[in-house]
Backbone as JSON, one array per atom type, in Angstrom:
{
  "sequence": "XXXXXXXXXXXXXXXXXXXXXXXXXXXXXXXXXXXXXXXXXXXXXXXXXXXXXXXXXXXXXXXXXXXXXXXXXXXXXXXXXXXXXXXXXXXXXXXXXXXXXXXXXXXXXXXXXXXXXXXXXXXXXXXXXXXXXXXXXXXXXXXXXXXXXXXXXXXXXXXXXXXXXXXXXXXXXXXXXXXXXXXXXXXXXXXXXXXXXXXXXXXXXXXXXXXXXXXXXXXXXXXXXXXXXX",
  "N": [[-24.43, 187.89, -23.6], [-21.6, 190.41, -23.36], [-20.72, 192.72, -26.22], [-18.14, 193.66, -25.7], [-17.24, 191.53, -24.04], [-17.5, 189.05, -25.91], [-15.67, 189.81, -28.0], [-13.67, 190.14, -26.69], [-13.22, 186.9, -25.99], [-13.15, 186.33, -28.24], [-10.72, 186.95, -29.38], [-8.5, 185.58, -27.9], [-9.36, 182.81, -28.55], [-8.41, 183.0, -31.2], [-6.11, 182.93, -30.8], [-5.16, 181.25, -29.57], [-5.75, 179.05, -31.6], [-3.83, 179.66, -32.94], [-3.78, 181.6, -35.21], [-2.7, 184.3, -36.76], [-4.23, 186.53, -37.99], [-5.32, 189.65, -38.65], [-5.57, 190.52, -35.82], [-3.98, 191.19, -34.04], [-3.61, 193.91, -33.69], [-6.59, 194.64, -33.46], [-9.15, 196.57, -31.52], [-8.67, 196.78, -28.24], [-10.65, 194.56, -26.38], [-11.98, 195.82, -23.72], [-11.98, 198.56, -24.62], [-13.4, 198.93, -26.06], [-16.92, 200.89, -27.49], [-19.8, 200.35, -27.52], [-21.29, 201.65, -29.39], [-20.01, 203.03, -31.68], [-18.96, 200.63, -32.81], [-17.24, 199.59, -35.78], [-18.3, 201.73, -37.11], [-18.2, 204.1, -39.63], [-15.69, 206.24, -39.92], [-14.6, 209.38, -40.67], [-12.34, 211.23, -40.75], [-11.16, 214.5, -42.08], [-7.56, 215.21, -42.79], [-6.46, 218.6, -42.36], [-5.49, 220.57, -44.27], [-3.52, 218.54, -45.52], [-1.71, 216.8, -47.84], [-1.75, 219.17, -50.05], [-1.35, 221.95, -49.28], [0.87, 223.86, -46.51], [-0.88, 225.51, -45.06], [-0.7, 227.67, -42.3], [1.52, 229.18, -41.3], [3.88, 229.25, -38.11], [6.31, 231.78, -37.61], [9.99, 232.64, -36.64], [11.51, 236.21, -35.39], [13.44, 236.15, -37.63], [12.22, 235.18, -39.63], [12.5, 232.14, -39.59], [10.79, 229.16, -39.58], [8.89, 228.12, -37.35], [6.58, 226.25, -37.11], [3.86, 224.89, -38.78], [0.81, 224.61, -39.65], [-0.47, 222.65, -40.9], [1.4, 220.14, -40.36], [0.68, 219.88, -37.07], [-1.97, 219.49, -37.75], [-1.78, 217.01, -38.38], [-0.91, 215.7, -36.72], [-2.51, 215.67, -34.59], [-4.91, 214.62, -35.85], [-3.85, 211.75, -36.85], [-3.73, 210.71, -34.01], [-6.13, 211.07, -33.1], [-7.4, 209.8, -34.57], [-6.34, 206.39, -33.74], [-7.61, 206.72, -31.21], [-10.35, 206.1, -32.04], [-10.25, 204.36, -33.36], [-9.44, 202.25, -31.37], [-11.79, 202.03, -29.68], [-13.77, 201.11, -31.03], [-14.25, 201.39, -33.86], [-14.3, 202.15, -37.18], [-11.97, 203.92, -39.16], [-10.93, 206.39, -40.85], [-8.22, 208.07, -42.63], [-8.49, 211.38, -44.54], [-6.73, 213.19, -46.99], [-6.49, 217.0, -48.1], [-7.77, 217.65, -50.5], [-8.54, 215.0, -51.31], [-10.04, 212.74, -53.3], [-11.69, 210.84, -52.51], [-13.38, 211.9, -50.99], [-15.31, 212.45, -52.79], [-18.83, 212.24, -52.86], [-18.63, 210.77, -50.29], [-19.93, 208.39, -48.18], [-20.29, 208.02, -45.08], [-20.43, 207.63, -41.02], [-19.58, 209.96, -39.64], [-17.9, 212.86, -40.28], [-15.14, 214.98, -39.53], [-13.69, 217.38, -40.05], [-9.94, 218.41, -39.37], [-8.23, 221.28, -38.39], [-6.33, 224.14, -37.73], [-5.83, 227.12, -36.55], [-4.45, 230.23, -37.08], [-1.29, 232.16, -36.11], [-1.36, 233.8, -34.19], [-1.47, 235.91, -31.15], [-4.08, 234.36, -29.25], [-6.7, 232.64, -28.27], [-8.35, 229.5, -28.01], [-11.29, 227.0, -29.46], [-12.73, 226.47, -32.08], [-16.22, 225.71, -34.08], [-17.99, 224.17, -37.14], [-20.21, 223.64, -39.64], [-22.28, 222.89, -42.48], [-23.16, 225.52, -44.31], [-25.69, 225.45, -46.03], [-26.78, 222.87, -45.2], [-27.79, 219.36, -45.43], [-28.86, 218.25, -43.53], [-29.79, 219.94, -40.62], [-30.01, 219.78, -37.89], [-28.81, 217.27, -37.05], [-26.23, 218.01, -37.83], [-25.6, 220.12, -35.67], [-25.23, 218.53, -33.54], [-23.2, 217.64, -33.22], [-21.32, 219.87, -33.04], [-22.23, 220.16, -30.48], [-21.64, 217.96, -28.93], [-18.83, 218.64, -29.66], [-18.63, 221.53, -28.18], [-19.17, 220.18, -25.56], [-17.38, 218.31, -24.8], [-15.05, 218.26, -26.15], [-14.06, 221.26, -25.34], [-13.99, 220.45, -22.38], [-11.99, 218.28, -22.1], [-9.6, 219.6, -23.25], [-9.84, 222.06, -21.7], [-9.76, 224.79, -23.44], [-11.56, 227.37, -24.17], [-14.75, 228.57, -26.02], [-14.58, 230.05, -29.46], [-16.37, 231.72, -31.01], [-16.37, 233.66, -32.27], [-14.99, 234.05, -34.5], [-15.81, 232.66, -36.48], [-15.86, 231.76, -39.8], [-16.71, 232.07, -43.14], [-15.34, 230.21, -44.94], [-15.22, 228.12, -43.26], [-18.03, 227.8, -42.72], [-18.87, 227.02, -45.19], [-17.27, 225.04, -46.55], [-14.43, 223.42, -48.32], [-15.03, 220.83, -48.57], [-17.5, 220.34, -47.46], [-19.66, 220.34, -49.71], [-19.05, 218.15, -51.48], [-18.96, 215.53, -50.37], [-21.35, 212.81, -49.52], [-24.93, 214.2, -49.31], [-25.92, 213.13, -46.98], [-24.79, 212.74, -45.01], [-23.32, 212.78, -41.7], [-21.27, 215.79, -40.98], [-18.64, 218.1, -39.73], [-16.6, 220.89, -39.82], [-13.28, 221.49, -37.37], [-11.67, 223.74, -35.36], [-8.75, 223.69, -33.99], [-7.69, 224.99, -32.14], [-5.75, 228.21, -31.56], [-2.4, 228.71, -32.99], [-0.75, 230.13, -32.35], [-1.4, 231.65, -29.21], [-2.64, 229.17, -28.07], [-0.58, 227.33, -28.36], [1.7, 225.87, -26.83], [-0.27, 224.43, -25.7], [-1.2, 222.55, -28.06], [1.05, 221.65, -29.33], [2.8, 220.37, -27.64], [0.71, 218.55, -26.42], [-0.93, 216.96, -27.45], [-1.96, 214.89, -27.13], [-3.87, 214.92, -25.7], [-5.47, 216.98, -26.45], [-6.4, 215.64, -29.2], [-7.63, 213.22, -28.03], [-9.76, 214.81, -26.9], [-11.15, 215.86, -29.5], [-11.45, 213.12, -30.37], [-13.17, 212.01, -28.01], [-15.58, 213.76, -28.47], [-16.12, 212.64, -31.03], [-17.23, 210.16, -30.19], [-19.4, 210.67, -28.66], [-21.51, 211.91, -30.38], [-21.35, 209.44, -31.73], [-22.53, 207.87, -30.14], [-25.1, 209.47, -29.48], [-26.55, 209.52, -32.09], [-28.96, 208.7, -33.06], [-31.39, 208.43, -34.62], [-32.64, 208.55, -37.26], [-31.41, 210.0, -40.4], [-33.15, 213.31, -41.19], [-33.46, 214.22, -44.39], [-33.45, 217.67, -45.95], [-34.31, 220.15, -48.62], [-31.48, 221.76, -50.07], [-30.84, 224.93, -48.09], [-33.32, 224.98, -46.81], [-35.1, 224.75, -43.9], [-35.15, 221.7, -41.59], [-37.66, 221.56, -40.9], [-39.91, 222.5, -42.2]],
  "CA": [[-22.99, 188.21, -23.5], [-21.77, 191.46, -24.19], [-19.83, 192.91, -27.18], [-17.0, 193.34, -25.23], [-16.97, 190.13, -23.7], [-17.35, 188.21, -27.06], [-14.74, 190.13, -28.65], [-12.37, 189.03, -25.87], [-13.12, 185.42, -26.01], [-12.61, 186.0, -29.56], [-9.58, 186.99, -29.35], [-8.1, 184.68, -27.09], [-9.68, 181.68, -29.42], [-7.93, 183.13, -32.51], [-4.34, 183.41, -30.46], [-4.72, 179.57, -29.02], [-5.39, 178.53, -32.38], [-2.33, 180.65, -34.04], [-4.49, 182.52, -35.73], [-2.0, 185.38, -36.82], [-4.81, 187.65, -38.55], [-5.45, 191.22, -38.24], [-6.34, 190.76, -34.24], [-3.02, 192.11, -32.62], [-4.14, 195.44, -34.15], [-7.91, 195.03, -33.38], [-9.63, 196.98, -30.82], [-8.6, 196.15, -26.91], [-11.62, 194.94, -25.68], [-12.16, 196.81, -22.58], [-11.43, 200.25, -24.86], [-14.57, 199.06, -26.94], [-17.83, 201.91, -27.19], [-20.6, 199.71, -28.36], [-22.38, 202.67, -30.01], [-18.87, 203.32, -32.44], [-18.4, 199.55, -33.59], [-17.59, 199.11, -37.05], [-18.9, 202.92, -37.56], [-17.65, 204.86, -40.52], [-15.84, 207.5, -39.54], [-13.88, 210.28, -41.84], [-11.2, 212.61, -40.93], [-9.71, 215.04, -42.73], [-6.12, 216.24, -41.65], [-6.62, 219.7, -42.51], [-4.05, 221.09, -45.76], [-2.56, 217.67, -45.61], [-1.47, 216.76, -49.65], [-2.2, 220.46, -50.74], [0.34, 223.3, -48.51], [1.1, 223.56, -44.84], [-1.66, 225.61, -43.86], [-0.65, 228.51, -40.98], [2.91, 229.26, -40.75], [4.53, 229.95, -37.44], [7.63, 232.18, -38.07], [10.54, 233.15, -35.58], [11.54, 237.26, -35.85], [14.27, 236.24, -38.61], [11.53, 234.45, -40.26], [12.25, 230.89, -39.96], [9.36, 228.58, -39.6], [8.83, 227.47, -36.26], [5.34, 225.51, -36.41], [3.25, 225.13, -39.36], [-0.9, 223.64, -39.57], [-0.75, 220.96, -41.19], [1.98, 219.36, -38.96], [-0.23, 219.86, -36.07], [-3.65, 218.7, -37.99], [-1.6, 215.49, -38.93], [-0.54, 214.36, -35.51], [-3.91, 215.31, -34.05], [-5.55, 213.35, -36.97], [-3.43, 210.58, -36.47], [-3.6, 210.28, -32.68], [-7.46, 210.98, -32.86], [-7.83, 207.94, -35.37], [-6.02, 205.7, -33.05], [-8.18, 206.67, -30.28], [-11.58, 206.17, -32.44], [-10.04, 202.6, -33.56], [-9.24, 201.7, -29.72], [-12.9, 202.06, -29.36], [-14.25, 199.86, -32.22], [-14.43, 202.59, -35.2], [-13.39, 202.18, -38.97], [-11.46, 205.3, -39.14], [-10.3, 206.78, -42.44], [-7.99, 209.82, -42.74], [-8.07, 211.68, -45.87], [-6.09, 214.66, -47.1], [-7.19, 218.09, -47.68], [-8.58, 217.75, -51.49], [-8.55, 213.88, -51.66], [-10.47, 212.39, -54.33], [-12.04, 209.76, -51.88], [-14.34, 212.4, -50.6], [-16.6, 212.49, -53.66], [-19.88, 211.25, -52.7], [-18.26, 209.75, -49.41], [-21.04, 208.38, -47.35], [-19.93, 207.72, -43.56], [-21.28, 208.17, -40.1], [-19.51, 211.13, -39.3], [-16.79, 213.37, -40.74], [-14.73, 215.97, -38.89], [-12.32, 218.02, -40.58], [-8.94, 219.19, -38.44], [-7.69, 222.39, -38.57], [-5.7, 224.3, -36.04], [-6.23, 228.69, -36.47], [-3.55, 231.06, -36.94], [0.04, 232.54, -35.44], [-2.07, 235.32, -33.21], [-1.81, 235.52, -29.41], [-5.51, 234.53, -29.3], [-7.04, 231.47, -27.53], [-9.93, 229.1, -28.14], [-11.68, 226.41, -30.65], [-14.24, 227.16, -33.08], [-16.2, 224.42, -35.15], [-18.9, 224.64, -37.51], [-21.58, 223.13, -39.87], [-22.3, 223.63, -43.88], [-24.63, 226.92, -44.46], [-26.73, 224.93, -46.76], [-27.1, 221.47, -44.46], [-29.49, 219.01, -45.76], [-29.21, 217.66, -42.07], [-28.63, 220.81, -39.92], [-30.44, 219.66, -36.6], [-27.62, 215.84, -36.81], [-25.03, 218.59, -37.51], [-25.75, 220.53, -34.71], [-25.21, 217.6, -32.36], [-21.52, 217.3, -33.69], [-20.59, 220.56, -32.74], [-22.93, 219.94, -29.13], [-20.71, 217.2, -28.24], [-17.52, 219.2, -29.12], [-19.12, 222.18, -26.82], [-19.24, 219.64, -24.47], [-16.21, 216.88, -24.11], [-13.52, 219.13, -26.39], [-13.79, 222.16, -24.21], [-13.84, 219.82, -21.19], [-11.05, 217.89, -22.31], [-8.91, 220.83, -23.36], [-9.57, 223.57, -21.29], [-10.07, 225.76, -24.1], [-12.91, 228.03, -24.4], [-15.5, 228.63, -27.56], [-14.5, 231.29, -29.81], [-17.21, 231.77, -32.01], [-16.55, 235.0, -33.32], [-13.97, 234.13, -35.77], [-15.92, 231.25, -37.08], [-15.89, 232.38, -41.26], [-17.23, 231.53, -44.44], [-14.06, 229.2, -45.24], [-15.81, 226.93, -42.47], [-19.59, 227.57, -42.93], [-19.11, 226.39, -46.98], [-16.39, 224.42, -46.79], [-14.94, 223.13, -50.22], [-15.44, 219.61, -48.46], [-18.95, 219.79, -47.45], [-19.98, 220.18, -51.16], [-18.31, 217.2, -51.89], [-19.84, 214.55, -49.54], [-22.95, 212.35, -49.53], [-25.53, 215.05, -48.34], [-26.64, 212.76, -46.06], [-23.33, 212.35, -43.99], [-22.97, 214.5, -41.17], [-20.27, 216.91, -40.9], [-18.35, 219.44, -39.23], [-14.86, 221.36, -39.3], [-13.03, 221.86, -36.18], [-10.51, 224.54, -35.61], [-8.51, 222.98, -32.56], [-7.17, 226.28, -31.17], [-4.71, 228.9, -32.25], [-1.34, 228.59, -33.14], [-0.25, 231.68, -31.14], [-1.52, 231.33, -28.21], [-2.75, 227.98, -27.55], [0.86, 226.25, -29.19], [1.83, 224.84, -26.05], [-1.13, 222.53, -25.91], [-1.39, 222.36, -29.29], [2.21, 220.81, -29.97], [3.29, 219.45, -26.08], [-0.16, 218.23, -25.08], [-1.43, 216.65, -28.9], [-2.08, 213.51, -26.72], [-5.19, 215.33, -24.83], [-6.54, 217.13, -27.75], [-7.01, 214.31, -29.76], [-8.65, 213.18, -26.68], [-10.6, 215.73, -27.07], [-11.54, 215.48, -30.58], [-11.95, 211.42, -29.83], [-14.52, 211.89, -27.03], [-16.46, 214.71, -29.04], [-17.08, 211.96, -31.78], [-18.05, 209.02, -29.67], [-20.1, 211.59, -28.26], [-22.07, 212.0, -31.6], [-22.37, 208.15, -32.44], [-23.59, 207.44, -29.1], [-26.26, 210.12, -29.77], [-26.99, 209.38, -33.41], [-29.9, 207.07, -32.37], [-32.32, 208.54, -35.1], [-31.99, 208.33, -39.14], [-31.22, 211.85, -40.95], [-33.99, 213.56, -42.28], [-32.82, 214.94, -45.25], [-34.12, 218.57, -46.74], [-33.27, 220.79, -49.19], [-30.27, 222.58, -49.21], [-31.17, 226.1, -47.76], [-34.53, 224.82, -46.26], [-34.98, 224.37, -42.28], [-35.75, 220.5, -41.51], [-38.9, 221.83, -39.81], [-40.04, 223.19, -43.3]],
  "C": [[-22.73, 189.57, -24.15], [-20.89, 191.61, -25.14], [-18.88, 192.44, -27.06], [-16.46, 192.43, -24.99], [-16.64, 189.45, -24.65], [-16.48, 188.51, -27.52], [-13.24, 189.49, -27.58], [-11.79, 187.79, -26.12], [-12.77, 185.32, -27.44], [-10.79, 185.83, -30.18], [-8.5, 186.24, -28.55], [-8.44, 183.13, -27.91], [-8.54, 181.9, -30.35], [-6.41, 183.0, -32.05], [-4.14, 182.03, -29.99], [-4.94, 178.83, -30.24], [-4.3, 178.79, -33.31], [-2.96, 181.07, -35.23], [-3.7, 183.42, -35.88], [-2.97, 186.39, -37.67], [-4.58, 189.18, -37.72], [-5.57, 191.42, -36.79], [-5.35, 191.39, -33.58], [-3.23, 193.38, -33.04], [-5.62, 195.81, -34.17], [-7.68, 195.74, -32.07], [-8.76, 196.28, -29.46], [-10.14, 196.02, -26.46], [-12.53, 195.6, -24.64], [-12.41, 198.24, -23.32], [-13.15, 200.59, -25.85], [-16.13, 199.89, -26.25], [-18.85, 201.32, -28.09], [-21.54, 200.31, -29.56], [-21.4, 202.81, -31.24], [-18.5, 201.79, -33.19], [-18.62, 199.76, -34.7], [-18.45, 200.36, -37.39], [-17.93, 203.61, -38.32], [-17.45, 205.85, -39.8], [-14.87, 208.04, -40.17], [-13.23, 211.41, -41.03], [-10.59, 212.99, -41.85], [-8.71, 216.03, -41.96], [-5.74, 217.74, -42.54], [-5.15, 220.14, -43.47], [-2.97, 219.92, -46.28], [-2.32, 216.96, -47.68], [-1.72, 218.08, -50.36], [-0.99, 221.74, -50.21], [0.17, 222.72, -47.24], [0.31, 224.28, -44.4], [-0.67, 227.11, -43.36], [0.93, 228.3, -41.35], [3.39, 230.16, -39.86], [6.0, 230.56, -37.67], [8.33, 232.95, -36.79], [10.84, 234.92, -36.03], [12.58, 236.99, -37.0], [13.83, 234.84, -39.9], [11.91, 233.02, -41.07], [11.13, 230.63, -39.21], [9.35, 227.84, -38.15], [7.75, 226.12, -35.94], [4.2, 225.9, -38.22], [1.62, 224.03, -39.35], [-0.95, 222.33, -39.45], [0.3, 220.12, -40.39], [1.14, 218.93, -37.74], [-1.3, 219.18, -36.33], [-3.22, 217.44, -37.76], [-1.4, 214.83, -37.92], [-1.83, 214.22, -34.83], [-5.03, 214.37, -34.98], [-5.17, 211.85, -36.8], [-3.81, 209.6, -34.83], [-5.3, 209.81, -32.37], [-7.87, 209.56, -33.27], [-7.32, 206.75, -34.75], [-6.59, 205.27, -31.67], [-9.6, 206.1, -30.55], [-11.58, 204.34, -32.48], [-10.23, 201.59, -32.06], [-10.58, 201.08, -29.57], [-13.71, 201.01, -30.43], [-14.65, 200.82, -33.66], [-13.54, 202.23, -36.22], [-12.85, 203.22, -39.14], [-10.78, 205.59, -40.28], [-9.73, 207.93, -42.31], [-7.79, 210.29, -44.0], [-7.26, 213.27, -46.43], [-7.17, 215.76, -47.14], [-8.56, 218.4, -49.08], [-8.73, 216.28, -51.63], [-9.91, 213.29, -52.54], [-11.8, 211.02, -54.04], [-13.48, 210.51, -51.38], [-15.74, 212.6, -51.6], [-17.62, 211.64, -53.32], [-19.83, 210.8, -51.37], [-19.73, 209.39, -48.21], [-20.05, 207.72, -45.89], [-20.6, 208.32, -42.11], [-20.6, 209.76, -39.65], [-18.22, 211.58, -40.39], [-16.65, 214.44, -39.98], [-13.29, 216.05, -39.83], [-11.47, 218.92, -39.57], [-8.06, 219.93, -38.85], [-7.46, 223.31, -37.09], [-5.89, 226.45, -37.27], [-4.39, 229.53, -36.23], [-2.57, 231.38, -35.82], [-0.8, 233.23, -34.29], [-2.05, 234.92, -32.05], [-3.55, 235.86, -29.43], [-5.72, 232.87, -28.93], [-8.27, 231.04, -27.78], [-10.47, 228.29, -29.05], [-12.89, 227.34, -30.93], [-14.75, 226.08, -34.42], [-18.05, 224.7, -35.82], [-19.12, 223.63, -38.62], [-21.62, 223.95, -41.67], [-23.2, 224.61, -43.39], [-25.64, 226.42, -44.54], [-27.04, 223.16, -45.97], [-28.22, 220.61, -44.67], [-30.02, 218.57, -44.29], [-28.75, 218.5, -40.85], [-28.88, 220.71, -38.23], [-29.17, 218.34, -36.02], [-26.48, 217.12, -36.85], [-24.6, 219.43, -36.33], [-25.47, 219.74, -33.69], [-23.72, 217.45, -32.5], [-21.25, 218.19, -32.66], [-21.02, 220.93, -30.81], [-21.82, 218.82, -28.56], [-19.29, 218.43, -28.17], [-17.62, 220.02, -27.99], [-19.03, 221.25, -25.6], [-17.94, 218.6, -24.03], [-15.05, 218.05, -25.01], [-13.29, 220.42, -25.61], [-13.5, 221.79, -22.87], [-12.12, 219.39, -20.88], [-9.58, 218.73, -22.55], [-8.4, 221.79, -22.92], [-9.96, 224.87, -22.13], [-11.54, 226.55, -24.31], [-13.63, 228.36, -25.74], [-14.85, 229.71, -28.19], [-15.26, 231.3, -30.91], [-17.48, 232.81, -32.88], [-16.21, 235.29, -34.25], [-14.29, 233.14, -37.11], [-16.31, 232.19, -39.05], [-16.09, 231.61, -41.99], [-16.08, 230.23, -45.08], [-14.66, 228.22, -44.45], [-17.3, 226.69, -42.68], [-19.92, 227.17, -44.42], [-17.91, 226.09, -46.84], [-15.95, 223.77, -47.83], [-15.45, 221.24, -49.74], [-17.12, 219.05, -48.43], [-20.28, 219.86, -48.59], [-19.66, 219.28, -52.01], [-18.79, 215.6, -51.49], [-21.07, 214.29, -49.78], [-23.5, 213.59, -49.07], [-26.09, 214.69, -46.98], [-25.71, 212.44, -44.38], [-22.78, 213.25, -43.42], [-21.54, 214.62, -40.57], [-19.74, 217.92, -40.47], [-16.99, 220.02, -39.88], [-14.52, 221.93, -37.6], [-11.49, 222.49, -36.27], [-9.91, 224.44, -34.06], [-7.74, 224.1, -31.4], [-5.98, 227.37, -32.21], [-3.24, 228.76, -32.15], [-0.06, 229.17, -32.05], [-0.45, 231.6, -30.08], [-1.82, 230.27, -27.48], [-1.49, 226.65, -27.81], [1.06, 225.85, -28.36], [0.79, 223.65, -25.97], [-1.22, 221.94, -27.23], [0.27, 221.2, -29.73], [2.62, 219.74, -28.62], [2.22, 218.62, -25.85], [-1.02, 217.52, -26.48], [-2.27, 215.59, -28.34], [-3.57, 214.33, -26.28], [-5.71, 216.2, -25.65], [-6.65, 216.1, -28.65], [-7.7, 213.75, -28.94], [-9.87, 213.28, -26.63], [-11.7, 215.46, -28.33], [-12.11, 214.19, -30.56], [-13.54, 211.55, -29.28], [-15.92, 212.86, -27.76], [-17.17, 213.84, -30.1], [-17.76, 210.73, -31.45], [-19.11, 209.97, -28.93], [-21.72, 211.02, -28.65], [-22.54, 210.32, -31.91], [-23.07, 207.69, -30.94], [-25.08, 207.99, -29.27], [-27.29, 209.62, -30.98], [-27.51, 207.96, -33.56], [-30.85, 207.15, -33.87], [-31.6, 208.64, -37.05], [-32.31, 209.78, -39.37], [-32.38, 211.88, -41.63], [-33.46, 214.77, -43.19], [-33.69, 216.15, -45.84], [-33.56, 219.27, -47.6], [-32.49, 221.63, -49.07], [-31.06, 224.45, -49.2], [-32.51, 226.06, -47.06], [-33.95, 224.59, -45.09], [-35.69, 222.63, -42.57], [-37.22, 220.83, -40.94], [-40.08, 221.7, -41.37], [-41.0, 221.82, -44.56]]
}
């Protein structure tokens, strides 16, 4: 029988006995990704408990659109989409206190890129990676289902030291792989970015079932600044 199936019948048992637990908020079975059950997974909503991040401003400089707004609904929406699927989903702020040590199957940090008429994600990987071949597969899925999903194209030119040493990924198990993702620019991509939140999260979503579908093999851990080859 499969997952899915069982979880059905489960749920259907627990509702003819009046069972009122946690189940009207479990998973839909059908939505379930057998590879994602019951998989740790860590967002952070990019400046969220710390500032706002990016501020869009009109010419008589009120605030039209600021980051962390944006991270938080795509954080939110994403984690709703991960749950759908059968995922433990955790969102944590931007310095949260939860991250010390945190061991989980994945973490993606969401962050959205500056006011600038300029178009495009950009997502990246510690410097020092004890696992930089598993982190590499993160940002291989996004290349592959968040650009799909999106529309948006790579921009890899802007990708900066604020993302390649992140203060998070100094903070985390070493063994728990990690990215940041910068979900487009403010400036030019704001229509999808604020109208269209529903299909980047989407985006973001499919990029990490991606990853646990992939993440068949156990991390080999090296030291930081070494190649795994090494």
């Amino acid at each position: 029988m499969s997952l899915a199936a069982f979880f059905a019948i489960a749920l259907i048992v627990a509702r003819i006995l009046g069972m009122d637990m946690p189940w009207s908020q479990a998973p839909n079975a059908q939505n379930l990704v057998l590879q994602a059950f019951n998989r740790q997974v860590a967002l952070i909503s990019g400046h969220a408990g710390y500032d706002s991040g990016a501020v869009c401003t009109d010419a008589g400089d009120n605030v039209l659109l600021t980051e962390a707004d944006v991270n938080a609904q795509v954080s939110r929406q994403a984690a709703e989409l991960l749950r759908a699927a059968g995922a433990d989903v955790e969102i944590f702020d931007e310095y949260d206190p939860r991250l010390e040590n945190l061991q989980a199957e994945v973490l993606l940090s969401i962050h959205a890129d500056s006011c600038i008429d300029a178009s495009g994600y950009k997502a990246a990987y510690y410097t020092y990676s004890a696992i930089p071949q598993i982190e590499q597969r993160i940002l291989d899925c996004i290349d592959l289902h968040y650009a799909a999903v999106t529309g948006l194209p790579p921009h890899p030119d802007t990708v900066t030291h604020n993302m390649t040493e992140y203060h998070a990924f100094r903070r985390i198990a070493p063994e728990t792989p990690a990215a940041i993702l910068e979900l487009g620019f403010l400036g030019g991509d704001q229509a999808l970015l604020t109208a269209q939140t529903e299909r980047v999260a989407r985006g973001v979503a499919d990029s990490l079932l991606c990853f646990l579908r992939d993440k068949t093999a156990a991390p080999t851990v090296t030291a930081p600044g070494e190649s795994a080859g090494q």
